[in-house]
Structure formats: structure tokens, C-alpha cells
TISEDREN-802284 format. One line per 2 residues: for each residue x, y, z of C-alpha. Coordinates in steps of 0.5 Angstrom, whole numbers, plus 2048, in hexadecimal, padded with zeros to 3 digits. Layout:
<sites>
X Y Z ~ ...
</sites>
This chain:
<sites>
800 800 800 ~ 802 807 7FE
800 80D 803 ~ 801 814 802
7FF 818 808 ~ 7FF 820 807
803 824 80C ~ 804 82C 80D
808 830 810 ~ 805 836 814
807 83B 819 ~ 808 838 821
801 837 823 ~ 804 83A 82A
806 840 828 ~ 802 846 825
801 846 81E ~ 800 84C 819
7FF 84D 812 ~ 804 853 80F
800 859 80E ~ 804 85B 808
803 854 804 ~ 7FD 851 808
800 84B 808 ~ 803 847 80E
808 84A 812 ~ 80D 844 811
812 848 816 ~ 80C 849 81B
80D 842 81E ~ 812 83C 81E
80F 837 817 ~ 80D 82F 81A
809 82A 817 ~ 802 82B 818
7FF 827 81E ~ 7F9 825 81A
7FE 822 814 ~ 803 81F 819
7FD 81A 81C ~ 7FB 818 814
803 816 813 ~ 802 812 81A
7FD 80E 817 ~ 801 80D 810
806 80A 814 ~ 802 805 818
800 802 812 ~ 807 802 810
808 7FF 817 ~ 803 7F9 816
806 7F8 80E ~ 80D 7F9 80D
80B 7FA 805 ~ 807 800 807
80A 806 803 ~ 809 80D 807
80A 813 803 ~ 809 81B 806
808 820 801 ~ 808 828 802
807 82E 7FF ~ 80A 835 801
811 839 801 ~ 818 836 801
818 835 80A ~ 812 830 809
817 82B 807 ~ 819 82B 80F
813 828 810 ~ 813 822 80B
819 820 80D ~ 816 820 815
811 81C 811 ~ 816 817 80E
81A 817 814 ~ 813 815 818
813 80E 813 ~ 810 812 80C
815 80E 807 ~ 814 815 801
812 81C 801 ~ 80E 81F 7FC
80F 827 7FC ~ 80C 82C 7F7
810 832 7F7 ~ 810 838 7F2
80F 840 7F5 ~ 809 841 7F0
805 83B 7F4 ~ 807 841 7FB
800 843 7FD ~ 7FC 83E 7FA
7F4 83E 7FB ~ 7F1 838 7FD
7EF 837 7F6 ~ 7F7 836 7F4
7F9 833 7FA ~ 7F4 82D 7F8
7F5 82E 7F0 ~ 7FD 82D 7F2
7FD 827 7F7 ~ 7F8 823 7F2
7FD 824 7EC ~ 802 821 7F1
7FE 81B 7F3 ~ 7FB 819 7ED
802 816 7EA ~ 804 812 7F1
800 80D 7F1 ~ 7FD 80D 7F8
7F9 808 7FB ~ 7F6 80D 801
7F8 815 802 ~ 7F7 817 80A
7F6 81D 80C ~ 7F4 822 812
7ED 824 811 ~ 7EF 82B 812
7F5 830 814 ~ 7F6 834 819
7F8 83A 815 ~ 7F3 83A 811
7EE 836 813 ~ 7EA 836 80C
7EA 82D 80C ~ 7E9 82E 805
7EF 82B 802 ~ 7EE 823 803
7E7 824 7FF ~ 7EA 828 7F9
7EE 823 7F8 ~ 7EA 81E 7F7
7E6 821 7F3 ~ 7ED 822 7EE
7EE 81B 7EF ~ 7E6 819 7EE
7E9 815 7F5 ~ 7E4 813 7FC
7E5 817 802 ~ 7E4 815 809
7E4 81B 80C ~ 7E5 81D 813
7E5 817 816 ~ 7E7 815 81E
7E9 80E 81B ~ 7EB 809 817
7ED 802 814 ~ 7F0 802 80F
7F1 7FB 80B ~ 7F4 7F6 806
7EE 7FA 801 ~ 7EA 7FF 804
7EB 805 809 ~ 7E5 805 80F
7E3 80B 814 ~ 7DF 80E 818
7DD 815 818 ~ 7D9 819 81D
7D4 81F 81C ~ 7CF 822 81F
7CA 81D 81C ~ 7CE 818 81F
7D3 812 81D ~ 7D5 810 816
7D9 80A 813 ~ 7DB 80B 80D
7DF 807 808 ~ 7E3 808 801
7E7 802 7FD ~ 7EE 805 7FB
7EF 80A 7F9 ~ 7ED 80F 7FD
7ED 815 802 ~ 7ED 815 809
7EE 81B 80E ~ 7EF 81A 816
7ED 81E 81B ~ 7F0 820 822
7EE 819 824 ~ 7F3 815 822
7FA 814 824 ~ 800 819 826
804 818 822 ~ 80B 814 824
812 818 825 ~ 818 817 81F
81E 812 822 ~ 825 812 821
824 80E 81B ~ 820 811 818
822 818 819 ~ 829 815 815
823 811 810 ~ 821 816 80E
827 819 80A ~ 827 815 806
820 813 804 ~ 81E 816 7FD
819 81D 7FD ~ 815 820 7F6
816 827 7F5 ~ 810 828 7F0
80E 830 7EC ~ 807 832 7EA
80A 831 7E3 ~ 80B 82A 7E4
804 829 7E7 ~ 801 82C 7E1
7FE 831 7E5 ~ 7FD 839 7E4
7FF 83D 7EB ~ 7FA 841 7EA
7F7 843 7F2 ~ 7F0 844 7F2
7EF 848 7F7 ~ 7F3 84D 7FA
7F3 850 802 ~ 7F0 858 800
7F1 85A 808 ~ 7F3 858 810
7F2 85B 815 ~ 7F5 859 81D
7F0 857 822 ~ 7EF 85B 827
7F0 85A 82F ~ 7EB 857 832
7E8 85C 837 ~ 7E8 85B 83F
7E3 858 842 ~ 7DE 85A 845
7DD 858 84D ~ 7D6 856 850
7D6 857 857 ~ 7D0 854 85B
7CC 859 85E ~ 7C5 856 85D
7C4 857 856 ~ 7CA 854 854
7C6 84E 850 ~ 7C2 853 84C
7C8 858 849 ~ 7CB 851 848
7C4 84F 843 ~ 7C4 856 841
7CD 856 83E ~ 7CC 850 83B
7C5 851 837 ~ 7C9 858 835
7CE 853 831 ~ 7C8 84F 82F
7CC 849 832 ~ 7C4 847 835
</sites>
């Protein structure tokens, strides 16, 4: 089986992150970049597939700038065997339209079996990529599941909503995403730290993806957010009950 889990490098969720006023993109000096936590958990999936069968092959695959190559080779150095990276300054900014167009044109020649994703990320939030894929890729989707078995010939999930709980099934290939539910990612060991110089990693342009780099849409402004304004302090004299109601209905929180 060929397993391709798609990973991100994002700013430190620890740290304050910020958009560049002047480009409206993310400010890459703001925070220290890591591999976002949510795409850490799909590769800790992949590789125990590849702990049962030996014979399973993981690849990471990554769009974004020359510095994201220090997350594949942690992915590679946690057991992925190669690396996947689009790299090309005309793709720097990309819309979610692009950023979909792009990674299918990656995927379609790989020849994958089952692609893992994070259902979102933390810096953007949109949790539209996996489904714009599939469309691409005319694949199924498992989306935000809390599980999953995933066979010899088919990948089975559990997906919980509001409604209530799903099992879902798809024969290969397919999509799947993972939610915060499954497990913490394993830490890199010496061995693999050392492995992973010496694993082979692609460096693909949009050209060679046969895709225009065209950004659909553009940030037009930003603005900081505002501090929060101090509290205000109820003290009880009898009438503590009612100013509560009446501050809580003014900000129609009832």
C-alpha cells in the first residue's frame, strides 16, 4: 500500500501569530514555523500502517517556501521513506483554489492508494483542501473522522456531528481526514534523524504541475484586534441577580 499524508508548516500555535500589514500574507518572522499539529496526527496514522506491514509506503507531500523542507525532513525523520515539496515563488500566497489545483497535480501521478489529511489547520481554518482534491481527483472523501481501520481493500470511519455518528466506507483510492481525536504524533530518534538525509525528497514547480498560478483572491485589508476592554464587576447588594440579566441581555448572550 502507497499512503500519501499531506502536512503544513504553520506559524507556533504557542505563539502569537500576525498577517504582514504590508503584503497581507502571513508573517513567517512573526513565530517559529512547526508541522501543524492536526497533519502530525495524519502521518502518525500512516506510519502505524506501515508498523503492522513493513511493505507500506509513506510519502509527505507540502506546498510552501524553501523553509518547509525542514518539515519534511522531520516527517521523514519520524518514518515517512520520501518527500513531496512544490516549491515555485509564483504559488506564495495562494488561495485555497490554487493551493487544492496544486497538490492534486501532485498526487495524481503518485499513484497513491489512500491520502491523509487534517480535516483543518490551525492557521487558516478553512478545512477545504481534502474536499477540492477529491473533487480533482474524482476520489471519495472520509471527512473529519474520529477513526479509522484501514484495510487490506477498503479504509472504514467514524465520523461524529451534531446529528450523530456515521460509519463511513470507501475502497481505495481515497481521501480520508483525521480530527484531533486520533493520536499524538511519535517523536523522531536518533536513527531516524540520521535516515532522513539520506531519503529522497521532490521538488515539483507549478509549471511542471501544468497549472496557471493564478490567486483568485487577494486580502483587500486588515486591521489588528482591538484589546479587550476590562470587565465589569457585579457587587452584590440585592440587586446583583437582575444587573446580571440586564448585562447579559444588552449583549444578547440570552
Amino acid at each position: 500500500m502507497k499512503i500519501v499524508v499531506l502536512i503544513k508548516q504553520v506559524p507556533d500555535t504557542a505563539e502569537e501569530r500576525r498577517l504582514s500589514p504590508d503584503t497581507g500574507k502571513v508573517d513567517r518572522e512573526a513565530a517559529d514555523p512547526v508541522i501543524d499539529e492536526i497533519t502530525e496526527r495524519a502521518l502518525e496514522l500512516a506510519l502505524t500502517v506501515k508498523d503492522r506491514d513493513k511493505s507500506t509506503e509513506v510519502v509527505v507531500a507540502t506546498m510552501g517556501p524553501t523553509e518547509a523542507s525542514k518539515s519534511i525532513r522531520k516527517a521523514l525523520s519520524m518514518g515517512a521513506d520520501s518527500g513531496i515539496h512544490i516549491l515555485d515563488d509564483s504559488l506564495a500566497g495562494a488561495d485555497t483554489v490554487l493551493t487544492g489545483a496544486a497538490l492534486a497535480g501532485a498526487l495524481r501521478g503518485t499513484g497513491a492508494d489512500l491520502v491523509i489529511a487534517g480535516n483543518e489547520s490551525t492557521d487558516g481554518r478553512a478545512g477545504m483542501i481534502p474536499a477540492m482534491i477529491a473533487e480533482h481527483l474524482d476520489l471519495p472523501l472520509l471527512g473529519s473522522l474520529v477513526s479509522a481501520d484501514i484495510g487490506s481493500d477498503a479504509v472504514t470511519g467514524v465520523r461524529v456531528s451534531e446529528l450523530g455518528t456515521q460509519e463511513v466506507v470507501a475502497s481505495y483510492p481515497a481521501i480520508l481526514t483525521v480530527t484531533e481525536r486520533f493520536e499524538e504524533a511519535r517523536f523522531p530518534n536518533f536513527k531516524g534523524i540520521m535516515g532522513a538525509k539520506r531519503k529522497p525528497v521532490a521538488t515539483i514547480s507549478a509549471s511542471e504541475l501544468g497549472i496557471a498560478a493564478e490567486v483568485r483572491s487577494t486580502v483587500l485589508d486588515l486591521a489588528q484586534r482591538p484589546p479587550r476592554n476590562a470587565g465589569r464587576k457585579i457587587v452584590d447588594d440585592g440587586n446583583a441577580a437582575a444587573e446580571l440579566v440586564d448585562f447579559l441581555a444588552a449583549r444578547r448572550l440570552i
